[in-house]
C-alpha positions in Angstrom: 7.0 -24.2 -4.2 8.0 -27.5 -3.3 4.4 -28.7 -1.9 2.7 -29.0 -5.0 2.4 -31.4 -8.0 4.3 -28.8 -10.4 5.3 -31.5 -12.3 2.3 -30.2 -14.1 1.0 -27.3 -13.0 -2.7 -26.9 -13.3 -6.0 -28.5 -11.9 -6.2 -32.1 -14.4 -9.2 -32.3 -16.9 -11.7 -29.2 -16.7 -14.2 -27.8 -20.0 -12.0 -27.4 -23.3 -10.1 -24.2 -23.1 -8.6 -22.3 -25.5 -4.7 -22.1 -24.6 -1.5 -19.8 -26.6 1.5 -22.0 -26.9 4.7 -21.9 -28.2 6.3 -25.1 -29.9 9.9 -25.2 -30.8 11.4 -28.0 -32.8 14.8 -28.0 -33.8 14.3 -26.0 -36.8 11.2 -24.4 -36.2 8.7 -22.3 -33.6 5.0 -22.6 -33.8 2.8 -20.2 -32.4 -0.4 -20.2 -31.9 -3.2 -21.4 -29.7 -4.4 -25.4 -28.7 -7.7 -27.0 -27.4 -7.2 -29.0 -24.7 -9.4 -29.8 -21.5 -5.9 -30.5 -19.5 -5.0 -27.2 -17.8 -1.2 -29.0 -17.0 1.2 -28.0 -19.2 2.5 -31.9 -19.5 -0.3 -33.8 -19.7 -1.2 -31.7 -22.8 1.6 -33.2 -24.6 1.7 -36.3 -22.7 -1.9 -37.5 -22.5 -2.2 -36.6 -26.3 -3.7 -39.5 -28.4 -2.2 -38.6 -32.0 0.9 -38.4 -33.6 0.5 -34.4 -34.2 -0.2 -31.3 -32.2 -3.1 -29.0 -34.1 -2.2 -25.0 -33.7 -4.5 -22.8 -34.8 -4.1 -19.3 -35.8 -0.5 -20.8 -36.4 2.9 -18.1 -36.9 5.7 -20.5 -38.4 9.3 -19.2 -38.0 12.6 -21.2 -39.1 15.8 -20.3 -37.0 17.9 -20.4 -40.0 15.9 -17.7 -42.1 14.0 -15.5 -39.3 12.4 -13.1 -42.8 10.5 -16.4 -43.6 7.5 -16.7 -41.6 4.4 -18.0 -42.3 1.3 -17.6 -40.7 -1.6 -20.4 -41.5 -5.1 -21.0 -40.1 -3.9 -24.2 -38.6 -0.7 -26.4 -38.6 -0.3 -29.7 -37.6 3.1 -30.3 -35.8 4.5 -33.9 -35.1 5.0 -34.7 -31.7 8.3 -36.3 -32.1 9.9 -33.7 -33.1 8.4 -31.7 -30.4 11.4 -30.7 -27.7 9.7 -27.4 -25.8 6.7 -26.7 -25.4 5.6 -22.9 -23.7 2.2 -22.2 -22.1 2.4 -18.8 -20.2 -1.5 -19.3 -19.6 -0.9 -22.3 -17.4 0.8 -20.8 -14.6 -1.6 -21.4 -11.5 -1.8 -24.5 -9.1 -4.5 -26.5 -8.5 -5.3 -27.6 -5.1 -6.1 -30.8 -6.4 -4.0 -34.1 -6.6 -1.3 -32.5 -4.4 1.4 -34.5 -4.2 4.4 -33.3 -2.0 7.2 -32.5 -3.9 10.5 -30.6 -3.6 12.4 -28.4 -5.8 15.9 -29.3 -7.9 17.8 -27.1 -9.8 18.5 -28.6 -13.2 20.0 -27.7 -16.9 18.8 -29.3 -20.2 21.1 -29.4 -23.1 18.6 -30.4 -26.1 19.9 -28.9 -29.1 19.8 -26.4 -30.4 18.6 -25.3 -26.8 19.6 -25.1 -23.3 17.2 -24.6 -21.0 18.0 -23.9 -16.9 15.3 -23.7 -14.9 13.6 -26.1 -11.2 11.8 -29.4 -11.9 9.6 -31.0 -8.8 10.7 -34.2 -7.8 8.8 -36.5 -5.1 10.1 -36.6 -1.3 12.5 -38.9 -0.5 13.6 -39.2 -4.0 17.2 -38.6 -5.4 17.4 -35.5 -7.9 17.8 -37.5 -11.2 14.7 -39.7 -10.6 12.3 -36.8 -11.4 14.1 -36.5 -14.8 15.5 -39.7 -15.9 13.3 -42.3 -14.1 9.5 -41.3 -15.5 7.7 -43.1 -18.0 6.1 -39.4 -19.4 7.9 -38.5 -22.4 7.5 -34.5 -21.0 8.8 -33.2 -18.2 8.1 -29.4 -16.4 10.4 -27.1 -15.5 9.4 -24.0 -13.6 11.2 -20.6 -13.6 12.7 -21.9 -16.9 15.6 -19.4 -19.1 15.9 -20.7 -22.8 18.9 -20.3 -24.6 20.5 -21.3 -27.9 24.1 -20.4 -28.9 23.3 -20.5 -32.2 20.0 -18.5 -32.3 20.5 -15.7 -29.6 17.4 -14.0 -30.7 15.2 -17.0 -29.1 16.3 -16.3 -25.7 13.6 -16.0 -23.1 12.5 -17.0 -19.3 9.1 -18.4 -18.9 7.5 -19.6 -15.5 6.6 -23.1 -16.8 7.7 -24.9 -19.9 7.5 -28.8 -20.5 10.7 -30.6 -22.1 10.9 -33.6 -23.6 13.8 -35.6 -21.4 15.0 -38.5 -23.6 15.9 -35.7 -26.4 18.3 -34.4 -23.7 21.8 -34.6 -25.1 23.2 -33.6 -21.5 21.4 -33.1 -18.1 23.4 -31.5 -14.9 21.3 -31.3 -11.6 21.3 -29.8 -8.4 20.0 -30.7 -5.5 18.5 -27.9 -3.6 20.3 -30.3 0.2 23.6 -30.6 -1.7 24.0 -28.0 -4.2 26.9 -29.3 -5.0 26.0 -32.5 -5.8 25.1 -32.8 -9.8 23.9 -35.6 -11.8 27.3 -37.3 -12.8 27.7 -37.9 -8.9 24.3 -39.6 -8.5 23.6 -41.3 -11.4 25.1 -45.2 -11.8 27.0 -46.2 -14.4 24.0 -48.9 -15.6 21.0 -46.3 -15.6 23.7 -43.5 -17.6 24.3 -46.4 -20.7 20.4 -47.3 -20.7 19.2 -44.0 -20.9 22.1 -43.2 -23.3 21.0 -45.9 -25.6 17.3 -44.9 -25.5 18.7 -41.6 -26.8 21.0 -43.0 -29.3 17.5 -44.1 -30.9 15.7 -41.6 -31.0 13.2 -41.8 -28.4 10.7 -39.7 -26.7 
C-alpha cells in the first residue's frame, strides 16, 4: 500500500455524494450521513469552510450514559471538538494525484481513545514528519483499531479513519526499515516542546 496518496484515500473533488460517517468527540458519537463532493476521508474535514460538521439522519450517543441516545433529522457538530472521524464508504484509491508514499506503523493516544493503525508518509521522509510536521489539522490512518479503556463497548477496526494530530496526548511510531525505532528516538528535543505547546493550547 505504500504507492499511493492514502493520506487521503479517494479520487479529490467528484459530484456531491451522500457519505455514512461516524464522529466521535470526547463525550459523544455522531452517526449519520454527510454531503461532500471530496471522496478523501481528510479533505472532508480538512477542506471544510465552517466551524461545524452537518449530519443528517443523525444517532447521538454519550459514552457516559449509552440508554441516552438521540436520534435528530440533522445535527450540527463543531469541528474543534472533532478527534475521529469514520467513513467505511471511502475505502478505494484513486489513480489520481499519486504520490509515492510508504507505510509507518503508528499509535494515537487522544483521549479518551487510542487508536493503532499505518499512516503514509512521503519517500525519503523520517516517520514523525507524516504526523507531526503537516499543516492539515487531520491525518489518515489505514487498517485503524479504536480503543478506549474507559468505554470498552466502542472498540472497533476500521480500514480508514482520519485523526486530528495536535489533539494527540501521546504518539509512538514505527518505522516499517527500523521497527524498532519509535518517535522518542527521532523526534528533537525543539520540534517535541513546539508541538507540545501547540497542544497545551488547544489547537487543531
Amino acid at each position: 500500500m505504500s504507492g499511493f496518496d492514502s493520506g487521503t484515500f479517494g479520487g479529490g473533488i467528484g459530484n456531491a455524494m451522500s457519505v455514512s460517517v461516524d464522529v466521535y468527540t470526547a463525550a459523544y458519537r455522531i452517526s449519520g450521513t454527510i454531503e461532500t463532493r471530496f471522496s478523501r476521508i481528510t479533505e472532508i474535514l480538512n477542506q471544510l469552510t465552517g466551524a461545524h460538521l452537518a449530519v443528517s439522519r443523525a444517532t447521538i450517543s454519550e459514552y457516559a450514559d449509552p440508554s441516552a441516545t438521540l436520534a435528530a433529522p440533522s445535527a450540527l457538530v463543531l469541528v474543534d471538538e472533532i478527534l475521529i472521524m469514520v467513513a467505511g464508504e471511502l475505502t478505494g484509491a484513486s489513480g489520481e494525484m499519486r504520490i509515492p508514499k510508504r507505510p509507518v506503523r503508528a499509535q494515537l493516544a487522544i483521549p479518551p481513545f487510542r487508536i493503532t493503525g499505518t499512516v503514509h508518509i512521503s519517500m525519503g521522509s523520517r516517520p514523525v514528519d507524516g504526523l507531526l510536521l503537516g499543516a492539515d489539522q487531520f491525518v489518515a490512518m489505514t487498517d485503524a483499531t479504536i480503543t478506549s479503556g474507559g468505554h470498552p463497548e466502542l472498540e472497533r477496526m476500521v480500514p480508514v479513519l482520519a485523526a486530528r494530530r495536535r489533539r494527540a496526548h501521546v504518539l509512538l511510531v514505527a518505522d516499517d526499515e527500523n521497527p524498532g525505532e519509535l518517535l522518542a528516538e527521532v523526534l528533537d528535543e525543539r520540534t517535541a516542546e513546539a508541538w507540545l505547546r501547540a497542544d497545551e493550547g488547544g489547537g487543531g
